[in-house]
C-alpha positions in Angstrom: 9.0 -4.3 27.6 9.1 -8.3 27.5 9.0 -9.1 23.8 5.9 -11.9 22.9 6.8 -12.3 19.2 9.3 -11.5 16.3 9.6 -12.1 13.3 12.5 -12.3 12.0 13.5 -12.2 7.9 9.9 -13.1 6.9 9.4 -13.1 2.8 6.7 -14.3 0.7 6.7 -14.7 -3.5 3.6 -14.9 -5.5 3.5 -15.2 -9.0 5.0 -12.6 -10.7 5.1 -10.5 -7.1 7.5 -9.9 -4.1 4.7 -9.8 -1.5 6.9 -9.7 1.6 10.8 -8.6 1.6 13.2 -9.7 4.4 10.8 -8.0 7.0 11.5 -8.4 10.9 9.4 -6.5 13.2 8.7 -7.4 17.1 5.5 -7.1 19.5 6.3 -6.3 23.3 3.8 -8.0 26.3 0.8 -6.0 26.4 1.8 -3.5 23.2 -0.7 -2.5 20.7 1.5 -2.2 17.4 -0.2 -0.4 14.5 0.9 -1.8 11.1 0.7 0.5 7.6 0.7 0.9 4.4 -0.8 1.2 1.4 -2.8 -1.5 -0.4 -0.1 -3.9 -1.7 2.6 -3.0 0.8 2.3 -6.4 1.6 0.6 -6.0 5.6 -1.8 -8.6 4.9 0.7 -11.1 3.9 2.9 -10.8 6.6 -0.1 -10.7 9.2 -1.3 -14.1 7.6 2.0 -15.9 7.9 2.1 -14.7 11.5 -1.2 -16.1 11.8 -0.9 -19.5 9.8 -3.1 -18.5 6.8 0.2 -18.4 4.4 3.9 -20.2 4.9 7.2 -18.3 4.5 9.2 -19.1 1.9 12.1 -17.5 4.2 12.7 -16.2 7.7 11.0 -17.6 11.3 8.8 -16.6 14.0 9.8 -16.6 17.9 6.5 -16.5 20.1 7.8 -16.3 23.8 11.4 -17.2 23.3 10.8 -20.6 21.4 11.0 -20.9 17.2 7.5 -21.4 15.8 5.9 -22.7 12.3 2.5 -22.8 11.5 0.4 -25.0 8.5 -3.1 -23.4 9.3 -4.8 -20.6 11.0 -5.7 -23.5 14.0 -2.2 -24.6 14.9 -1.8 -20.9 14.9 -4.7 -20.2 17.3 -3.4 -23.3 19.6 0.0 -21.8 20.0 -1.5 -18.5 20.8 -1.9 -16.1 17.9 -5.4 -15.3 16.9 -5.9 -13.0 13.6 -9.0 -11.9 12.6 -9.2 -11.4 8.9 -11.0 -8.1 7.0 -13.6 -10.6 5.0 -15.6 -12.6 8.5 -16.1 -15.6 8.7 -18.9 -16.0 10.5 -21.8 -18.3 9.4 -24.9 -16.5 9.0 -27.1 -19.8 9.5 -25.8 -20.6 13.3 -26.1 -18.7 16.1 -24.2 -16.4 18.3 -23.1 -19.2 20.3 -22.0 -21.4 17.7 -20.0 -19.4 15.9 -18.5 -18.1 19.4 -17.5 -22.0 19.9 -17.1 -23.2 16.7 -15.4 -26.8 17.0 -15.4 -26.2 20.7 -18.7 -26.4 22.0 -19.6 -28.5 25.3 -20.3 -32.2 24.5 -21.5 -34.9 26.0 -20.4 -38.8 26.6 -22.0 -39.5 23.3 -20.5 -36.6 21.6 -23.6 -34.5 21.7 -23.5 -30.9 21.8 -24.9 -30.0 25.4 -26.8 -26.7 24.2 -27.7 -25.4 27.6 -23.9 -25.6 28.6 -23.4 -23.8 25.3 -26.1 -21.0 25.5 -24.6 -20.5 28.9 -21.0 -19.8 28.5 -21.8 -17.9 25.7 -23.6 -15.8 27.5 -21.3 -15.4 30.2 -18.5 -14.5 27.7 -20.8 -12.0 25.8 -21.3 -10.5 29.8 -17.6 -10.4 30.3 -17.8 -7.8 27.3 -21.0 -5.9 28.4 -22.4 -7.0 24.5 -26.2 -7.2 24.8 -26.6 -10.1 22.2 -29.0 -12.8 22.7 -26.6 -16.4 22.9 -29.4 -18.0 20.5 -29.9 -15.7 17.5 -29.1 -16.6 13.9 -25.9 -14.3 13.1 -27.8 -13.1 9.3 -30.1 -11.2 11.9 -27.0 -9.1 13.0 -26.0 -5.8 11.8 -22.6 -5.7 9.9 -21.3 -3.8 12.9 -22.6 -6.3 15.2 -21.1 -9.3 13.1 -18.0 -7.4 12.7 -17.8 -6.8 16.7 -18.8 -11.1 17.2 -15.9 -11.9 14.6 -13.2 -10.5 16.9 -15.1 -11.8 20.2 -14.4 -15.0 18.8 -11.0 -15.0 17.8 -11.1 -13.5 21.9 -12.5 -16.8 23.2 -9.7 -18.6 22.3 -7.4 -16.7 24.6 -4.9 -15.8 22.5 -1.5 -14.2 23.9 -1.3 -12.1 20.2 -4.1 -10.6 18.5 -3.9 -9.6 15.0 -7.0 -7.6 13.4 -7.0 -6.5 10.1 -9.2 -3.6 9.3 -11.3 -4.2 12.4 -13.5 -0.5 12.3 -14.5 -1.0 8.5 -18.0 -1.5 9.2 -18.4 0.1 13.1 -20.3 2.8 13.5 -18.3 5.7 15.8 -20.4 4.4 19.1 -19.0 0.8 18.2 -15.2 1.8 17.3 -15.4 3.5 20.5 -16.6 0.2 22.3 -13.9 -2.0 20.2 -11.5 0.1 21.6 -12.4 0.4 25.2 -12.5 -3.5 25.4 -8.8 -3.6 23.6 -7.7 -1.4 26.6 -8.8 -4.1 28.9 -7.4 -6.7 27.0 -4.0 -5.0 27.1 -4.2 -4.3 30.7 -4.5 -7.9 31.3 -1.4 -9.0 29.4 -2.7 -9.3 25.4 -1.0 -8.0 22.6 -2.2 -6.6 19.6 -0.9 -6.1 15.9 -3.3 -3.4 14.7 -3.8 -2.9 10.8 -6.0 0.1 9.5 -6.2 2.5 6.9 -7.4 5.1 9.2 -4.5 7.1 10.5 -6.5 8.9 13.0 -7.2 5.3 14.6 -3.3 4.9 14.9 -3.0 7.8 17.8 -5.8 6.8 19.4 -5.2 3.1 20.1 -1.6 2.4 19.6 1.4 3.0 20.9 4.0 2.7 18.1 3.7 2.0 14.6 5.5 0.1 11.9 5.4 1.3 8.1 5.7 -1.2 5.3 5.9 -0.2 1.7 6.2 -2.6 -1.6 6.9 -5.4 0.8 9.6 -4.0 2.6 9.9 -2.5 6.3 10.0 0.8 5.8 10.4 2.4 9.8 9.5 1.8 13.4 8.6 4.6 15.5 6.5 6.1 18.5 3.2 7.3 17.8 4.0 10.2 20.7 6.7 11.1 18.0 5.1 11.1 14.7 2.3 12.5 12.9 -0.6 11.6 10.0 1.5 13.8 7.3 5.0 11.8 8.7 3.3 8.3 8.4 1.4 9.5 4.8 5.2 10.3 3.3 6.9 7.2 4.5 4.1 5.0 3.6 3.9 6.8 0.0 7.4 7.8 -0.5 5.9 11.0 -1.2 5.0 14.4 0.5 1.5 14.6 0.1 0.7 18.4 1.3 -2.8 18.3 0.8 -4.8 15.1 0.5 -8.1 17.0 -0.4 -6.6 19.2 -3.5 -6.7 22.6 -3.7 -10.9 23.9 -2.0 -11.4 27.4 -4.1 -14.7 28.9 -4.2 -15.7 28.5 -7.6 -18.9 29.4 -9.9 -21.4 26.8 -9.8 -23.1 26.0 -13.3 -26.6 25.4 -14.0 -29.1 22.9 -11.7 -28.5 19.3 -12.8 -30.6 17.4 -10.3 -33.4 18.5 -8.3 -35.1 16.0 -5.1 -38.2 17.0 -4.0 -40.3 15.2 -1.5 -38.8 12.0 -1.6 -39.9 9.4 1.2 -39.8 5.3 1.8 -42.4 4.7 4.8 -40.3 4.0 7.3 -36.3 4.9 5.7 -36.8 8.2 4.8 -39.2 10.7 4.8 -39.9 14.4 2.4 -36.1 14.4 1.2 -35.9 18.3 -0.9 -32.4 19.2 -2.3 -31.0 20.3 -5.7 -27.6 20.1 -7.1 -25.8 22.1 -9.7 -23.2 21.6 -12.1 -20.0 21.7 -10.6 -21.1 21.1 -7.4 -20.1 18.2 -4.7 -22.5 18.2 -2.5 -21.8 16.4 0.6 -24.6 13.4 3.0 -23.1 13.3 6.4 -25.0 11.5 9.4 -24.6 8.9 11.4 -24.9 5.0 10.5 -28.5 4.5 9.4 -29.7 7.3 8.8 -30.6 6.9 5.2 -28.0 8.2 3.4 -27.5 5.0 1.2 -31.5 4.5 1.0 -32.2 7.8 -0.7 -29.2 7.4 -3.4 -30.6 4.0 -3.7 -34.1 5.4 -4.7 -32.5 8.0 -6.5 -30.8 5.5 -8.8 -33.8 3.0 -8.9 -32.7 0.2 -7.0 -35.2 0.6 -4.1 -38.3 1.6 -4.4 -40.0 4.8 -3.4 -43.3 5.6 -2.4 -43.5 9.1 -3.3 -41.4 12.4 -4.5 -40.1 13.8 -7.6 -36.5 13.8 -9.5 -35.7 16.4 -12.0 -32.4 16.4 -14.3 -31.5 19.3 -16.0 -34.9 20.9 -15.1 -36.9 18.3 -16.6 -38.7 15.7 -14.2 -37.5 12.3 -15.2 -39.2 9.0 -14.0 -36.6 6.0 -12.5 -37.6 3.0 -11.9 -34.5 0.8 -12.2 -30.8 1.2 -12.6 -30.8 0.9 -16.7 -33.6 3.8 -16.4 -30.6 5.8 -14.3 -27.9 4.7 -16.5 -29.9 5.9 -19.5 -30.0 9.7 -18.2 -26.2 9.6 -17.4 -26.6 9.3 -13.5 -24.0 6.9 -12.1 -24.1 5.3 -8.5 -21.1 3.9 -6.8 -22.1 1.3 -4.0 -20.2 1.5 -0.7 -19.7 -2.6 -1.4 -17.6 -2.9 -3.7 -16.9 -6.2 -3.3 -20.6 -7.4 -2.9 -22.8 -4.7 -5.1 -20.2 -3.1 -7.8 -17.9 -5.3 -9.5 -18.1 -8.4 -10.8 -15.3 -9.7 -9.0 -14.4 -12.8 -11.0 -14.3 -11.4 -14.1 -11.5 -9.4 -15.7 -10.4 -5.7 -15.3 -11.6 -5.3 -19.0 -14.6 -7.2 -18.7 -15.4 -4.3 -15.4 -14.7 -1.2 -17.4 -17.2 -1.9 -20.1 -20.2 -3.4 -18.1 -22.3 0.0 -17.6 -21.7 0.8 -21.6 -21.6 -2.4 -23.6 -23.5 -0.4 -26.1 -20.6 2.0 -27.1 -18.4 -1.2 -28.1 -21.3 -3.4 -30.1 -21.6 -3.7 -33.3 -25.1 -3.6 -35.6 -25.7 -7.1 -35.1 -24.6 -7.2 -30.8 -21.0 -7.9 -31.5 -18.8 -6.7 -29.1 -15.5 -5.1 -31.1 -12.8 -6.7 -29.3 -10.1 -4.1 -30.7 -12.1 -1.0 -29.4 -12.9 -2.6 -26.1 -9.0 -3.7 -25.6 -8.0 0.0 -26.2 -11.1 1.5 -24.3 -9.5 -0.5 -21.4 -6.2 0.1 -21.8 -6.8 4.1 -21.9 -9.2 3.9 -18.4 -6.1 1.7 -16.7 -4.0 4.3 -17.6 -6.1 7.5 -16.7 -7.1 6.5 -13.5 -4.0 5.0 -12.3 -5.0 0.9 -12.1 -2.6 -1.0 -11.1 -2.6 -4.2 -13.1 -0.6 -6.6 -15.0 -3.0 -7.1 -17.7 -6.3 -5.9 -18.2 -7.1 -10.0 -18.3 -6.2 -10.1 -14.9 -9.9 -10.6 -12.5 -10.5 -7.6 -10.5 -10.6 -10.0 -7.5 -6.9 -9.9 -7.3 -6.6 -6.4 -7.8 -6.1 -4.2 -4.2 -8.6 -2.5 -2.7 -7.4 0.7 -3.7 -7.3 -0.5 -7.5 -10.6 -2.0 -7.0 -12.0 1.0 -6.1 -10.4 2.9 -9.2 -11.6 0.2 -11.2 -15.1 1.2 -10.2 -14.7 5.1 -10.8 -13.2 3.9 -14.0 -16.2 1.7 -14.8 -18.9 4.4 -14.2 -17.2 7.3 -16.4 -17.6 4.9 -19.2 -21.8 6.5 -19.6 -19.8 9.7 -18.7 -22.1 10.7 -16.5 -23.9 14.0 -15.6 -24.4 13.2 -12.2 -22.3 10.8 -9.9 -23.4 9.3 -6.1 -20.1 8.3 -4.4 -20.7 6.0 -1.6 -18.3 6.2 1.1 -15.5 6.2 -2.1 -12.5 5.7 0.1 -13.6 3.0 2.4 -10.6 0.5 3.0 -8.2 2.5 0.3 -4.9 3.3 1.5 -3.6 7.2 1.7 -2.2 7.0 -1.4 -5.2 5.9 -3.6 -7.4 8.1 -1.7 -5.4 11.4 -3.1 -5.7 10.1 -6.7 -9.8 9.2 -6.0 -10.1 12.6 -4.5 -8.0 14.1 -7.7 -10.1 12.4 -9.8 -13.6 14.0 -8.3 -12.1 17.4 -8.5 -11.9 17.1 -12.3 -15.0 15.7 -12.5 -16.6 18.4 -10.7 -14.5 21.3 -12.4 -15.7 19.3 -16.0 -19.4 20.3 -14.8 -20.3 17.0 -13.7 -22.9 16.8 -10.4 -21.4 14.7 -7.6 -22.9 13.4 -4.6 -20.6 13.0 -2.2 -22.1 10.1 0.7 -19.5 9.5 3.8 -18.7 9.2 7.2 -15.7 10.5 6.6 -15.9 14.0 8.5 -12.5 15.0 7.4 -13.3 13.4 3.7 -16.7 15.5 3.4 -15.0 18.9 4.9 -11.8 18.8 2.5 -14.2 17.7 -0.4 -17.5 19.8 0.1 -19.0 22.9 -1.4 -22.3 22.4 0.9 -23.0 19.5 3.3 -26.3 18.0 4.2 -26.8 16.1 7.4 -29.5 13.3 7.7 -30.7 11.9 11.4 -33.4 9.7 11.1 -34.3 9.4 7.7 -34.7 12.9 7.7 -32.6 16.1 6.2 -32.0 17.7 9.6 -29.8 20.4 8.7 -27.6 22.3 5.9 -23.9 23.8 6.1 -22.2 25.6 3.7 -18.5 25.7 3.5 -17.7 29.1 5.5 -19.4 27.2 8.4 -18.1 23.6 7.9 -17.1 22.2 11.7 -16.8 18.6 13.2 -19.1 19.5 16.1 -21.7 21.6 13.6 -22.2 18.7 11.6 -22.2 16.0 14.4 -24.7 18.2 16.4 -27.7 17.7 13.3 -26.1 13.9 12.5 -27.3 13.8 16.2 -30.7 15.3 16.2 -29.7 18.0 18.5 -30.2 21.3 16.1 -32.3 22.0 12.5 -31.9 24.3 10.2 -33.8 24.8 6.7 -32.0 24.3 3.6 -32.9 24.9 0.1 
């Protein structure tokens, strides 16, 4: 195959870190190359230098034969490498054709932008794709699927001869990932390239066709995807066998009900929601994209309304009509955003771990006491596996995956009868995941209610005692763990059987 790009002895230093070490890796004409590792292995970086968002301190990059160096993502783009990044950039207050052509739209003599020309060829580019998006909506009105899907049609329009995406599917729903991919297919056919980053090893053997491992910075191996497997790439990118990522599933005795759900309904989100959960338990929310799975935990936890229903804890009905009312009865909700809804990302690692129990740590007179909340901090970083310099360091520089622990860590600080986990592993590498799915075990064995939300199928099978499928803002069906199947729970996520549950 006709190689489009190498790298060749790339590094990068940050303060106090050895991002990239001495990596070389080559792309081939038409080759989809998958790139993992875990959070920190240093992908990112060396996808960013490739695509002009970071400089080298060391090594150079060869695009079609000829030495190459980049000062921004644009002088990137105009040699011919497009990268499209995990946070979009899109601007909600334009519209699909504007951000499409951003910088490049059809002008006039006078410099004017000529927004016929420009509705247009955005709409002939948007045909070219078979994306039913009208050229002159606001991009805010989009889903996040949709605006993910419009990120990468951008960095498309330029023509690029190498296309990087980083964490692409994050926010697709299946019928979307499987429309991303169908369109990468054509893409390759006609002579692109892509360097594919996901978390999502399942992705990998679909899509690519060999796949590099980095770990701590370093190349780690190159191989086939026809030669390898998810337990082969999970060891080299850990430097572990992991045998089972799920931890030991063992029927067990289930204690006592913790929370009970009866008739719960939002007009128009979700409609006479029953369920109960018992001590011990993780209880799984499968369906499809939409279908109210975050809504109900929402209501449950009181930060959406509800118009009617009932919530009992520990057999007594409790009224929630905010989060502090939630917090107060030891219930604990995780948001799927991490980034947007559960941390407060510029402040510090300590600052995160107490915000749900500032009480515990104040003194008579509201004082925080700085010695208790210093070793309160220390003791979470150190159960739950953070990784961090300091607990002064701002979660926004943490990792995903130490993000994410930072926020289990956080919510154990009410220590909490009942936890909602929403979607808990999305974006964490293979290696947090096992320590995230260790921790929920002993959570669970302590007597602790969890709710387990995911799309996940895999996740939700290897974590369940009992799944419960939504479609539509309804409960459409229930499966206990002797039954648990892909195609059983897909079937009710799909509207196409019911059964009654308790």
């Amino acid at each position: 195959m006709e190689e489009v790009l190498r790298a060749e002895n790339i590094s990068k230093s940050f303060p106090g870190v050895l991002a990239v070490d001495n990596v070389s890796l080559s792309l081939g004409h038409g080759e989809i190359l998958a790139l993992v590792g875990e959070n920190g292995a240093g992908k990112s970086t060396l996808t960013q230098i490739l695509g002009g968002a970071q400089r080298p301190d060391s090594g150079r990059i060869i695009l079609e034969g000829k030495t190459v160096s980049f000062n921004s993502p644009a002088d990137a783009i105009r040699a011919g490498i497009s990268m499209v990044f995990q946070e979009l950039s899109l601007v909600g207050s334009l519209s699909v054709a504007e951000n499409i052509f951003a910088n490049r739209q059809p002008v006039g003599r006078l410099n004017n932008v000529q927004w016929k020309a420009l509705y247009q060829e955005a709409q002939d580019f948007l045909s070219r794709f078979d994306l039913d998006l009208d050229p002159r909506i606001l991009v805010k009105r989009l889903s996040m699927g949709q605006q993910q899907i419009l990120e990468i049609l951008k960095a498309i329009s330029t023509h690029p001869k190498v296309l990087i995406l980083d964490e692409p599917t994050s926010s697709l729903t299946e019928n979307e990932i499987a429309y991303l991919f169908q369109n990468i297919r054509k893409l390759q056919e006609q002579g692109m390239s892509f360097i594919y980053i996901t978390h999502k090893l399942s992705e990998i053997f679909q899509i690519a066709s060999r796949v590099i491992v980095m770990r701590d910075g370093k190349y780690i191996a190159s191989r086939n995807v026809s030669e390898v497997s998810e337990n082969d790439l999970v060891s080299m990118m850990v430097g572990r066998q992991i045998t089972n990522l799920y931890g030991a599933a063992v029927e067990k005795p289930l204690g006592a009900e913790r929370l009970r759900v009866e008739s719960l309904s939002r007009k128009g989100v979700f409609q006479d929601i029953n369920f109960q959960l018992r001590a011990g338990e993780i209880l799984g929310f499968a369906g499809l994209v939409g279908a109210g799975r975050t809504e109900v935990a929402r209501a449950i936890f009181g930060i959406d309304r509800k118009d009617s229903g009932k919530i009992y804890l520990n057999g007594n009905e409790i009224q929630i009509s905010k989060p502090e009312d939630a917090i107060k009865r030891r219930i604990a909700y995780l948001t799927e955003d991490r980034k947007g809804w559960g941390l407060f990302l510029g402040m510090t690692v300590r600052e995160n771990l107490i915000a749900p129990s500032l009480k515990r740590f104040a003194s008579r007179m509201d004082f925080l006491n700085q010695k208790l909340v210093n070793e309160y901090a220390e003791k979470q970083i150190e159960i739950y596996s953070i990784q961090t310099a300091s607990i002064l360091k701002k979660v926004l520089h943490l990792s995903g995956g130490n993000q994410q622990k930072c926020l289990v860590a956080m919510w154990m600080g009410i220590q909490p009868e009942v936890v909602i986990f929403d979607e808990p592993t999305r974006g964490v590498d293979v290696g947090a995941r096992a320590e995230i799915y260790k921790t929920l075990r002993e959570f669970a064995n302590a007597g602790v209610g969890i709710i387990l939300i995911s799309s996940d199928l895999p996740e939700l099978i290897g974590m369940c005692d009992r799944i419960l499928v939504m479609h539509q803002g309804r409960i459409k069906g229930e499966v206990q763990r002797k039954d648990f199947s892909e195609e059983l729970i897909l079937s009710y996520a799909a509207g196409l059987e019911e059964t009654q549950h308790a």
